[in-house]
PAGU-834036 format. One record per residue: residue number from 1; residue in three letters; z, x, y of N, C-alpha, C in turn. Coordinates in pm, 1 decimal. Example, Ala and Ser with C-alpha at 12.3 -4.5 7.8 and 13.67 -1.06 7.14 Angstrom:
BEGIN
+-----+------+----------+----------+----------+----------+----------+----------+----------+----------+----------+
! seq ! type !      n_w !      n_u !      n_v !     ca_w !     ca_u !     ca_v !      c_w !      c_u !      c_v !
+-----+------+----------+----------+----------+----------+----------+----------+----------+----------+----------+
!   1 !  ALA !    780.0 !   1319.0 !   -569.0 !    780.0 !   1230.0 !   -450.0 !    780.0 !   1320.0 !   -330.0 !
!   2 !  SER !    708.0 !   1285.0 !   -225.0 !    714.0 !   1367.0 !   -106.0 !    787.0 !   1290.0 !      3.0 !
+-----+------+----------+----------+----------+----------+----------+----------+----------+----------+----------+
//
This chain:
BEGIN
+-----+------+----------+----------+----------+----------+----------+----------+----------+----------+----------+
! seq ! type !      n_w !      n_u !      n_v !     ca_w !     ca_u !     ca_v !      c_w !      c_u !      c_v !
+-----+------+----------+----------+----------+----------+----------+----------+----------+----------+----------+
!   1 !  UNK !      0.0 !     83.8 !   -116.4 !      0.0 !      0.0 !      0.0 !      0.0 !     89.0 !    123.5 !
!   2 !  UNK !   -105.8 !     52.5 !    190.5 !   -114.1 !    130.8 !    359.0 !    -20.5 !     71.3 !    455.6 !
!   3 !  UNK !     93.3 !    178.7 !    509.2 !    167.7 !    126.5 !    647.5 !    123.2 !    142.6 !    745.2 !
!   4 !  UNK !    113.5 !     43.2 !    817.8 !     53.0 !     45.5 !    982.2 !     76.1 !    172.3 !   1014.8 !
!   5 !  UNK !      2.3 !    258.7 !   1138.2 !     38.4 !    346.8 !   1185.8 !     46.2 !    282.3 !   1390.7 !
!   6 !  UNK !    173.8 !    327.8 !   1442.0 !    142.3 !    312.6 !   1593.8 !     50.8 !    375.1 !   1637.3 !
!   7 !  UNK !      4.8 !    306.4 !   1702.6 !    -93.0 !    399.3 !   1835.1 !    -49.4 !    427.3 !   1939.2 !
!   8 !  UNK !     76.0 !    427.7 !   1966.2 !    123.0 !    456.5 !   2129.1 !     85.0 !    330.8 !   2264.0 !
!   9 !  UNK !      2.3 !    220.4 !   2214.7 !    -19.3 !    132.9 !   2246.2 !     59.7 !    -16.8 !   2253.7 !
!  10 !  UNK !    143.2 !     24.1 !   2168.9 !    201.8 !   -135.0 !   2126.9 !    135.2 !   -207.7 !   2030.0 !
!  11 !  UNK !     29.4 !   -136.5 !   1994.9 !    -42.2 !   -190.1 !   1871.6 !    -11.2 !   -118.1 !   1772.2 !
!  12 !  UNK !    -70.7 !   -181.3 !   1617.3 !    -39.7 !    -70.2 !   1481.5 !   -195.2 !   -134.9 !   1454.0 !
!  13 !  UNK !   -233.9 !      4.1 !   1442.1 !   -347.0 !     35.7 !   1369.2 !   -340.3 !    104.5 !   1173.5 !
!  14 !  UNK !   -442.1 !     43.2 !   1121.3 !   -388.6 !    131.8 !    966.6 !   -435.9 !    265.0 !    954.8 !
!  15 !  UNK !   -343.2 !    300.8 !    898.2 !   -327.3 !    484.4 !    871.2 !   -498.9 !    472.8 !    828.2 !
!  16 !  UNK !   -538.3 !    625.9 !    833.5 !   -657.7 !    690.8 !    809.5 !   -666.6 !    711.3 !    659.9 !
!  17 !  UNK !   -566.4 !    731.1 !    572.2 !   -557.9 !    793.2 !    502.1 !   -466.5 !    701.6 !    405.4 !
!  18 !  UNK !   -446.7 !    711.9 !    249.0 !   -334.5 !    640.8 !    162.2 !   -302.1 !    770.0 !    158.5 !
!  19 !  UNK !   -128.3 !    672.2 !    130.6 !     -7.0 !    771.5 !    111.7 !    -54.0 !    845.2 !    -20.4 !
!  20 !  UNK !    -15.3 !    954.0 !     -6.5 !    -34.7 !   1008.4 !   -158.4 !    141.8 !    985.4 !   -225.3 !
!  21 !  UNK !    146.3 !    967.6 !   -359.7 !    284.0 !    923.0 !   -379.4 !    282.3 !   1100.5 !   -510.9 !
!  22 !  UNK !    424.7 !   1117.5 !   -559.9 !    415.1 !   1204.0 !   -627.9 !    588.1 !   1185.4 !   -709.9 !
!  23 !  UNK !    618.2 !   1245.6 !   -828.3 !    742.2 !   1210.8 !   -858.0 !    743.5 !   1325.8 !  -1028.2 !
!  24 !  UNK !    845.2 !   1347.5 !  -1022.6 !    885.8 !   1479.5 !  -1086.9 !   1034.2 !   1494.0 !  -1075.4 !
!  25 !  UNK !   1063.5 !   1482.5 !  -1185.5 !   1230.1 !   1525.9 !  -1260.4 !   1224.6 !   1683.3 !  -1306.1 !
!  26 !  UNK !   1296.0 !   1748.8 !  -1201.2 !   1359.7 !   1915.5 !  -1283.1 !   1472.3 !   1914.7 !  -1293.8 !
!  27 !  UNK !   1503.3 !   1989.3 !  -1387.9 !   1662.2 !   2077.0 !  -1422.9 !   1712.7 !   2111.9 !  -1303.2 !
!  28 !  UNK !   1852.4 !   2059.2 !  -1282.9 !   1934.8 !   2144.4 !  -1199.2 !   1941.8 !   2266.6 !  -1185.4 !
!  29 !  UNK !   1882.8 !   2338.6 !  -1168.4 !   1883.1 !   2510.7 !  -1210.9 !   1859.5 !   2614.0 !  -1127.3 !
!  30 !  UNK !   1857.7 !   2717.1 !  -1093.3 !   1823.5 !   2796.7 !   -997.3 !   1642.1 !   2834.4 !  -1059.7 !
!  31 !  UNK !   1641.6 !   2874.4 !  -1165.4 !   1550.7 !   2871.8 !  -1258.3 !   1436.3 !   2794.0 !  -1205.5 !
!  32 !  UNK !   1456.4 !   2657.2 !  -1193.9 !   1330.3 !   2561.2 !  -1188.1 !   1292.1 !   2539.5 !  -1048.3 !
!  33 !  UNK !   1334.4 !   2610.1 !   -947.0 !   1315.3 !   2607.2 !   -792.6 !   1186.8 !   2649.7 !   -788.3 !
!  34 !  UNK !   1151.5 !   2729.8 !   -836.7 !    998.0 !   2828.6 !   -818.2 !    855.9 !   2725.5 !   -927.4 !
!  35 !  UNK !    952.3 !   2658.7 !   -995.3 !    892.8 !   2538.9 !  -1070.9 !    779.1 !   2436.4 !  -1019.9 !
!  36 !  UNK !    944.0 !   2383.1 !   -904.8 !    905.2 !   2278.2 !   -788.3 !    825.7 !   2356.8 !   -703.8 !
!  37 !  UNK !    816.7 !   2441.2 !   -694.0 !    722.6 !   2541.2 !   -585.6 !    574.0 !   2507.2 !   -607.9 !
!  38 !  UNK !    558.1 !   2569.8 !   -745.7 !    456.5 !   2560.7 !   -790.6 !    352.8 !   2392.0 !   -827.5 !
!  39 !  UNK !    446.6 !   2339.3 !   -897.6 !    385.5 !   2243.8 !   -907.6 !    330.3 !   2111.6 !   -766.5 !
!  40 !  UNK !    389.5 !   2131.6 !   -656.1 !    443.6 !   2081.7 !   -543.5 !    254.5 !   2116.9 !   -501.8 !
!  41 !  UNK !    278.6 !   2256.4 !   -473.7 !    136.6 !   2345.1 !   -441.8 !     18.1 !   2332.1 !   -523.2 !
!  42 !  UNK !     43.3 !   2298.6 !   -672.2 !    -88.4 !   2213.2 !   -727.9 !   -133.1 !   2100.8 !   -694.0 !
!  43 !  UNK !    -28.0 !   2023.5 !   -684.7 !    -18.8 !   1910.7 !   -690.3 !   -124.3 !   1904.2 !   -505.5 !
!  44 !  UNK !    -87.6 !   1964.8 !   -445.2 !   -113.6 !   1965.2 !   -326.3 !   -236.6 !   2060.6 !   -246.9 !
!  45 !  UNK !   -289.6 !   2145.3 !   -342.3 !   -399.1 !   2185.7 !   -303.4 !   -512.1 !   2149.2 !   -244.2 !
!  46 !  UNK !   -530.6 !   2226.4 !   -140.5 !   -646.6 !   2190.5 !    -58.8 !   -588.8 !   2100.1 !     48.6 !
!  47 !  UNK !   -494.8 !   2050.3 !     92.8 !   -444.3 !   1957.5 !    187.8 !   -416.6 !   2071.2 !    271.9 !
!  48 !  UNK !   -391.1 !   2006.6 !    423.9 !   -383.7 !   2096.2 !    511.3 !   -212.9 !   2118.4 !    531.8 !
!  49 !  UNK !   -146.0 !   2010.8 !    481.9 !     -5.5 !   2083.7 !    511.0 !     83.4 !   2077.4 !    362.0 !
!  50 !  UNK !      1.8 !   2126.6 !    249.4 !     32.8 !   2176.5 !    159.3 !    128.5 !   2304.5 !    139.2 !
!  51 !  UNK !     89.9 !   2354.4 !    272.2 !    235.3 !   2504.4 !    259.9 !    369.0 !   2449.8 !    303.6 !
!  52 !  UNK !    366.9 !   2351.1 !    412.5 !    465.6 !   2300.7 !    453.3 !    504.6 !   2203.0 !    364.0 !
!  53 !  UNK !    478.2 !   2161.7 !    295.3 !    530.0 !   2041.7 !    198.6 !    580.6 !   2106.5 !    106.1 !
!  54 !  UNK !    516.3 !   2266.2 !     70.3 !    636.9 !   2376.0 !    -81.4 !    715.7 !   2446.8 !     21.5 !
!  55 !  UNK !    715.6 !   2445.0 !    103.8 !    823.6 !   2486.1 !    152.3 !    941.1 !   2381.2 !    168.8 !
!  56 !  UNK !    940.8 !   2253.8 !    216.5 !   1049.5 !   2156.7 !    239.9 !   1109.3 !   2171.9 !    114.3 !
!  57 !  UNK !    967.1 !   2092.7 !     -3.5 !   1037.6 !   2068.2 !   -133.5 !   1121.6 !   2213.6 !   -209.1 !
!  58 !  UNK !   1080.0 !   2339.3 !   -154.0 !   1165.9 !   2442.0 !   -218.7 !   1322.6 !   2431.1 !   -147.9 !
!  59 !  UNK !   1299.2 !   2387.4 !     -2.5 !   1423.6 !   2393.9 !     40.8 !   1494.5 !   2316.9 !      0.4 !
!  60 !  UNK !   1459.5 !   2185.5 !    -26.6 !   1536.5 !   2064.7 !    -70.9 !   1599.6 !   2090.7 !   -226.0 !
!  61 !  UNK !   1482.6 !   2174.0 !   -316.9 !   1556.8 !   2198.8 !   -451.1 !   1652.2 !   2301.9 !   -416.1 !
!  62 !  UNK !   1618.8 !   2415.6 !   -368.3 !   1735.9 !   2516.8 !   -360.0 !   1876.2 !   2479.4 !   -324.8 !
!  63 !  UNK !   1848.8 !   2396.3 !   -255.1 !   1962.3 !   2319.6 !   -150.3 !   2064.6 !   2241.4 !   -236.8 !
!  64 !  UNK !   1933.3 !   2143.0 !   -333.0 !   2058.0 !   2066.6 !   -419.7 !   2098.7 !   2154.5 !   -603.5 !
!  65 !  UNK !   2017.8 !   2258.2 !   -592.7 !   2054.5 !   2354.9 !   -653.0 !   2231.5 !   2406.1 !   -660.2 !
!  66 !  UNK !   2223.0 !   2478.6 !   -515.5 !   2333.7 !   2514.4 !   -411.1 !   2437.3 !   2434.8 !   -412.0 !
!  67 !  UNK !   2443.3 !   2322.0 !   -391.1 !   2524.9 !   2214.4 !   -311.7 !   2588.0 !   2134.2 !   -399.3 !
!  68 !  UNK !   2464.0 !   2107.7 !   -527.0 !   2526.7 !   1942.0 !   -614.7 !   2542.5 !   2096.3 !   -747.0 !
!  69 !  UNK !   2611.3 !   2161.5 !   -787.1 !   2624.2 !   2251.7 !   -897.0 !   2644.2 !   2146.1 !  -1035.5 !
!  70 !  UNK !   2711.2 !   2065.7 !  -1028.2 !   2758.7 !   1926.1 !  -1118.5 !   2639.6 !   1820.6 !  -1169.8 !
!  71 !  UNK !   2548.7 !   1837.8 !  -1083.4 !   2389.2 !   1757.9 !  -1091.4 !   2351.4 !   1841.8 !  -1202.7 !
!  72 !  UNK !   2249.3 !   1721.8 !  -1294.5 !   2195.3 !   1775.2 !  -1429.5 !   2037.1 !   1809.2 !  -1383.1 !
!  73 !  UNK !   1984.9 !   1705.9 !  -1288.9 !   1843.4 !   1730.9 !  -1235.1 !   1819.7 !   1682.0 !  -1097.5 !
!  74 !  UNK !   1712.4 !   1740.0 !  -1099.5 !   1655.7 !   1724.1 !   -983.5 !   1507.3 !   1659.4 !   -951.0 !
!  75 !  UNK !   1527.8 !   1530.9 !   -866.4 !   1393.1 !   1443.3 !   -850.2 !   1342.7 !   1491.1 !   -722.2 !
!  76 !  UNK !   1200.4 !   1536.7 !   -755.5 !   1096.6 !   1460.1 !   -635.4 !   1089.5 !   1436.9 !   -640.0 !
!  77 !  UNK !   1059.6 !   1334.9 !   -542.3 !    969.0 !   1206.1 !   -486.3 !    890.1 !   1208.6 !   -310.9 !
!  78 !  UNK !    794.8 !   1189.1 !   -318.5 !    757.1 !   1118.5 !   -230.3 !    613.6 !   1073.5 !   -209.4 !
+-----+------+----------+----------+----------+----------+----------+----------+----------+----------+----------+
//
């Protein structure tokens, strides 16, 4: 499903583009960070903000890597 996009107008015009959706369960692990890296960057090749999107998602795994130690895995989504 396409969400309106604003135009700065007061109007919503529809996005240019469909959402791309994506979703992936890893291991809690320090291990599977470079995982999400990778697959993030296949998954995403050829897009123009494909570096910035393995970079968030590395930060976000490292992070709940780091943070949730008690967590069994770890979901992307988006």
């Amino acid at each position: 499903m396409q969400r309106p996009a604003a135009t700065g107008t007061g109007q919503m015009a529809q996005a240019a583009e469909p959402a791309t959706w994506y979703q992936r369960t890893f291991h809690g692990r320090a291990d599977q960070v470079s995982h999400v890296r990778s697959q993030i960057a296949r998954y995403l090749a050829g897009h123009p903000a494909a570096d910035d999107a393995v970079l968030i998602a590395s930060e976000l795994a490292a992070n709940s890597v780091t943070f949730f130690l008690l967590s069994s895995c770890v979901a992307i989504t988006g």
